[in-house]
Backbone as JSON Lines, residues from 0, in Angstrom:
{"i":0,"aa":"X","n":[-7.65,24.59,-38.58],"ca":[-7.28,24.73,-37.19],"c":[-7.9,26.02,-36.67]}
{"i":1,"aa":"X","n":[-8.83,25.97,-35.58],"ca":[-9.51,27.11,-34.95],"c":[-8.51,27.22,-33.54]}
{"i":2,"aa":"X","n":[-8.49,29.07,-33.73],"ca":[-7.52,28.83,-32.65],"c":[-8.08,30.13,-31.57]}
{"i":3,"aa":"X","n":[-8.37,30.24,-30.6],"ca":[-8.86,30.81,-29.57],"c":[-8.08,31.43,-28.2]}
{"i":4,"aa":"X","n":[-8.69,31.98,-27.97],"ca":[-7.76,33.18,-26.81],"c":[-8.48,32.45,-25.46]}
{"i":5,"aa":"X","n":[-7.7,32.49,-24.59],"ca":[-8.29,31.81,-23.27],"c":[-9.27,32.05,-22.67]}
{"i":6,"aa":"X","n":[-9.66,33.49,-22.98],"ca":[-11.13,34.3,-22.37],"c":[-12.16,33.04,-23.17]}
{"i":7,"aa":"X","n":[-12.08,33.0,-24.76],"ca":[-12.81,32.46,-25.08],"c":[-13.46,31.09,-25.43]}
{"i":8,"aa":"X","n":[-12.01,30.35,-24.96],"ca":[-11.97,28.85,-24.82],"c":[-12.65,28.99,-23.35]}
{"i":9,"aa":"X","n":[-12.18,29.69,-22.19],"ca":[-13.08,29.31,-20.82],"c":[-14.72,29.36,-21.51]}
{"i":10,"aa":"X","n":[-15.03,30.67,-21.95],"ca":[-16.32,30.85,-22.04],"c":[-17.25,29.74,-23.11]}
{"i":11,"aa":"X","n":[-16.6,29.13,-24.21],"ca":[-16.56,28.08,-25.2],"c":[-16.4,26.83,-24.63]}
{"i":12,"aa":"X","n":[-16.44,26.24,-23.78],"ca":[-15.36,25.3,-23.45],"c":[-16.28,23.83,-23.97]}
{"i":13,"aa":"X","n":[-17.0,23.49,-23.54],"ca":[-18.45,22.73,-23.98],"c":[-18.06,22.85,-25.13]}
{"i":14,"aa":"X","n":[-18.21,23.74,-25.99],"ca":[-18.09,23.46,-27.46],"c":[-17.65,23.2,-28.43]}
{"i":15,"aa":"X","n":[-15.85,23.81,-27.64],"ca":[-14.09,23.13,-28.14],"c":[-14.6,22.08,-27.92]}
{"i":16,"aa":"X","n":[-14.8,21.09,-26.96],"ca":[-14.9,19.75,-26.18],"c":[-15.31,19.25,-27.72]}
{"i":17,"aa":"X","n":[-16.68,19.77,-28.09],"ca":[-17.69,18.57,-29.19],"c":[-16.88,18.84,-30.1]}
{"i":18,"aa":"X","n":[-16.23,20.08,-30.75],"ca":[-15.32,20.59,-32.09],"c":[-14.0,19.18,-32.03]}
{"i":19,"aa":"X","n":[-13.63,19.36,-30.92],"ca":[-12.13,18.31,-30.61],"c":[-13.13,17.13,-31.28]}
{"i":20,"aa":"X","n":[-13.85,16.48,-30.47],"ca":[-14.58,14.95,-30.47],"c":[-15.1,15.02,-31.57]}
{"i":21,"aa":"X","n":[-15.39,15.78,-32.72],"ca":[-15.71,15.43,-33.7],"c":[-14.46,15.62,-34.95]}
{"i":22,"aa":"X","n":[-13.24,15.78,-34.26],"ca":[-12.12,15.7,-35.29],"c":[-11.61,16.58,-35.2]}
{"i":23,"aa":"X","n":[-12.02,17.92,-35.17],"ca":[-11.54,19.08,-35.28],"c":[-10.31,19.07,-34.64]}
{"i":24,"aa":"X","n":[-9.63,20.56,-35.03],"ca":[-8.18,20.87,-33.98],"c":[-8.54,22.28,-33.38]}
{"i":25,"aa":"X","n":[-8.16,22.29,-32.18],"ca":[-8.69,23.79,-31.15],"c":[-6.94,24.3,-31.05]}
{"i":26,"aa":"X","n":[-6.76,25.02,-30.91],"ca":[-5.18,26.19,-30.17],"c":[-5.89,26.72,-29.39]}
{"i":27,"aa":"X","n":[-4.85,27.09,-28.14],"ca":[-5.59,28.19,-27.56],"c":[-4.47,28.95,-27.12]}
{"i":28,"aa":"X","n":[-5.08,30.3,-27.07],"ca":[-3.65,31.41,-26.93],"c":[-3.56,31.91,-26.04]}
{"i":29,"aa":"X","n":[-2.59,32.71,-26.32],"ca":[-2.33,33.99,-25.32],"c":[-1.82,34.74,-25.99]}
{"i":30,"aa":"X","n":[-2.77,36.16,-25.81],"ca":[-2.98,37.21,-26.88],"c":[-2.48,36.31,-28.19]}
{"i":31,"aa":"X","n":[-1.43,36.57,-28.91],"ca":[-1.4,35.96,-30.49],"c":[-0.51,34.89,-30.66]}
{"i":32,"aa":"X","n":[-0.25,34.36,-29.71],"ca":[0.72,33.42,-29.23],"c":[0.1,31.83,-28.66]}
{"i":33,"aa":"X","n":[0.27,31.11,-29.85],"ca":[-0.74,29.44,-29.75],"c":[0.18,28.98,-28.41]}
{"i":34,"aa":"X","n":[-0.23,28.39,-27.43],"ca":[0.16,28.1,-26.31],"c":[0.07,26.46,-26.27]}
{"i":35,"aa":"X","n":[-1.3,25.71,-26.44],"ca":[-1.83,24.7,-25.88],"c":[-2.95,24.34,-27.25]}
{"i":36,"aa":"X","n":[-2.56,23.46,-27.23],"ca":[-3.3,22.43,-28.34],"c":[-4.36,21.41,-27.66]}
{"i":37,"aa":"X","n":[-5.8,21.39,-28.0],"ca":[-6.41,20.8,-27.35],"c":[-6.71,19.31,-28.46]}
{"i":38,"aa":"X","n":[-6.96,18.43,-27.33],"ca":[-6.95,16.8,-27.95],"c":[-7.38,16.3,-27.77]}
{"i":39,"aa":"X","n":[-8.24,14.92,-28.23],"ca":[-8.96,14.07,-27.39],"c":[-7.91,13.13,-26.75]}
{"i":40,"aa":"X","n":[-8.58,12.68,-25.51],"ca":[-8.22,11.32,-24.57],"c":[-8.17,10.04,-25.25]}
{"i":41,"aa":"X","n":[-6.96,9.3,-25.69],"ca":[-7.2,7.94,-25.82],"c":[-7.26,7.51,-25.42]}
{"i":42,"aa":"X","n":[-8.68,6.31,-25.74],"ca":[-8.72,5.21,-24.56],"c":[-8.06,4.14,-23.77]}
{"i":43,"aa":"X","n":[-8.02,3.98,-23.3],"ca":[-6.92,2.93,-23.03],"c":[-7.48,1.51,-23.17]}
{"i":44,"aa":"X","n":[-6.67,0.43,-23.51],"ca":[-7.07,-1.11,-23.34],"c":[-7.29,-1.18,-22.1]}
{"i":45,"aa":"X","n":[-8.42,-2.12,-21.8],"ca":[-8.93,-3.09,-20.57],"c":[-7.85,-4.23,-20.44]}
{"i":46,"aa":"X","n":[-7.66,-4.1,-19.18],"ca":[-7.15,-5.36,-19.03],"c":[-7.59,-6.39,-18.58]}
{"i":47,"aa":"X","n":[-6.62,-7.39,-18.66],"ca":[-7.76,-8.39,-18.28],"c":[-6.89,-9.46,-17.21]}
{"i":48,"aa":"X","n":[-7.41,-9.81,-16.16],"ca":[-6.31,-10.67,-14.91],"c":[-5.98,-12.08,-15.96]}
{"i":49,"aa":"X","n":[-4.56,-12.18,-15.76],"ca":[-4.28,-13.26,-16.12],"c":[-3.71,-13.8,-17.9]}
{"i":50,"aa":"X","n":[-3.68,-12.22,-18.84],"ca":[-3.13,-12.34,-19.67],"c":[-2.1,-12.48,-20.58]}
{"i":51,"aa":"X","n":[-1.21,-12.97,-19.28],"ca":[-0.15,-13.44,-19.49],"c":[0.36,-14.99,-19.17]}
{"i":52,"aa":"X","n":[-0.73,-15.35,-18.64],"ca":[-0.93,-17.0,-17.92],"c":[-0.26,-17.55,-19.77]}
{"i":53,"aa":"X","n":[1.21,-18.44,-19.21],"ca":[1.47,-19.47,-19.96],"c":[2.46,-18.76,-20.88]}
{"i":54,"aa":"X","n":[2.51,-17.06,-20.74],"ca":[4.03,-16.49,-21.86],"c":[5.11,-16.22,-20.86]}
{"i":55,"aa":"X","n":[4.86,-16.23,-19.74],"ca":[5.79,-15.82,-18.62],"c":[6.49,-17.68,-18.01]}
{"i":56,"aa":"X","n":[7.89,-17.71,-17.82],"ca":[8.46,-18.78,-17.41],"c":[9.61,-18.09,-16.6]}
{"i":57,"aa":"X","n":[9.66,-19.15,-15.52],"ca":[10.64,-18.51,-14.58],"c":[11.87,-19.62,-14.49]}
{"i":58,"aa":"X","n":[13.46,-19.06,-14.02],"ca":[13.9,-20.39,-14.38],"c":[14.31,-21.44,-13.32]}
{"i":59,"aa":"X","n":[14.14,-22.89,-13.12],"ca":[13.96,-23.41,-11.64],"c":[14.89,-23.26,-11.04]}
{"i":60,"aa":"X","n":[16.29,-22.52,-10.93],"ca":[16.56,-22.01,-10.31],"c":[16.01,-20.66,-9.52]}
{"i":61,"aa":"X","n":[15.29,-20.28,-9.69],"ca":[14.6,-19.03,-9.2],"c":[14.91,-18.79,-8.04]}
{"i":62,"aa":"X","n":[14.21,-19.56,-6.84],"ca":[14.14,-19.41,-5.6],"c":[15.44,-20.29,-4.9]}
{"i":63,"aa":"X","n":[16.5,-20.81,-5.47],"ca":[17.44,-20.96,-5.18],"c":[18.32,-20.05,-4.57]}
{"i":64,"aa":"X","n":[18.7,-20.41,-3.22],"ca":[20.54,-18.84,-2.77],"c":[21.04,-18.63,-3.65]}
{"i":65,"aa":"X","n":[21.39,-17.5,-3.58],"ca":[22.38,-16.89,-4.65],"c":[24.22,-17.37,-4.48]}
{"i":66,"aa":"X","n":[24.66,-17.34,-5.04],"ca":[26.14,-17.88,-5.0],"c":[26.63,-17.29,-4.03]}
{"i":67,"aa":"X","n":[28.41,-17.44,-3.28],"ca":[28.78,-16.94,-2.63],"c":[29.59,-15.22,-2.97]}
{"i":68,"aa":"X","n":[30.06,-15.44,-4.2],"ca":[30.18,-14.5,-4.99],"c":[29.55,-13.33,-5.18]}
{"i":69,"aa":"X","n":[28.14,-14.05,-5.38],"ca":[27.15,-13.06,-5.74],"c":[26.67,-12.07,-4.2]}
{"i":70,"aa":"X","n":[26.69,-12.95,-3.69],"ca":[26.33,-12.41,-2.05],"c":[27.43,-11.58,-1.65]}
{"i":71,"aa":"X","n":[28.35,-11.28,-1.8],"ca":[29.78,-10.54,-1.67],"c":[29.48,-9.55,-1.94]}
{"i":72,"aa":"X","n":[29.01,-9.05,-2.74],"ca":[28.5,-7.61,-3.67],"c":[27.62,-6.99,-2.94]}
{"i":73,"aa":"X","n":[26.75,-7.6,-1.84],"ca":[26.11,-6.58,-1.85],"c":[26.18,-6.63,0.28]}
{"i":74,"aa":"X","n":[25.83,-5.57,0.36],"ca":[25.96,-4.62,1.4],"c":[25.35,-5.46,2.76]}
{"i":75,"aa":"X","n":[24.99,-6.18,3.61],"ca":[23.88,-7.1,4.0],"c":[24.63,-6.72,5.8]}
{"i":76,"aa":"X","n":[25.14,-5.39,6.06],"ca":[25.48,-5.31,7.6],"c":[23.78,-4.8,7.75]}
């Protein structure tokens, strides 16, 4: 673990960057005090429209009124 003072991570910074991306671990301080741990970005999954077509079911009541009961509960002035 390389660990660096902020003067010299600003002035380094390009080079933490390739140290991180090639595995490494960066700290960076203040005066002798590790503050901030630098990391790479995980990527995130792509998504994709429609990847859920056919796991999602709704139930045919769905778009049915709600009971009279149920309508009681809530606030509708």
């Amino acid at each position: 673990m390389a660990q660096f003072s902020v003067h010299e991570a600003k002035t380094n910074l390009s080079r933490l960057i390739a140290e991180v991306l090639a595995g490494g671990e960066v700290v960076i301080a203040r005066g002798s005090v590790p503050v901030v741990r630098l990391v790479p970005v995980e990527p995130r999954g792509r998504r994709s429209f429609g990847a859920l077509k056919g796991k999602l079911s709704l139930d045919p009541s769905f778009d049915e009124p709600l009971p009279a009961d149920e309508l009681s509960g809530w606030d509708l002035a």
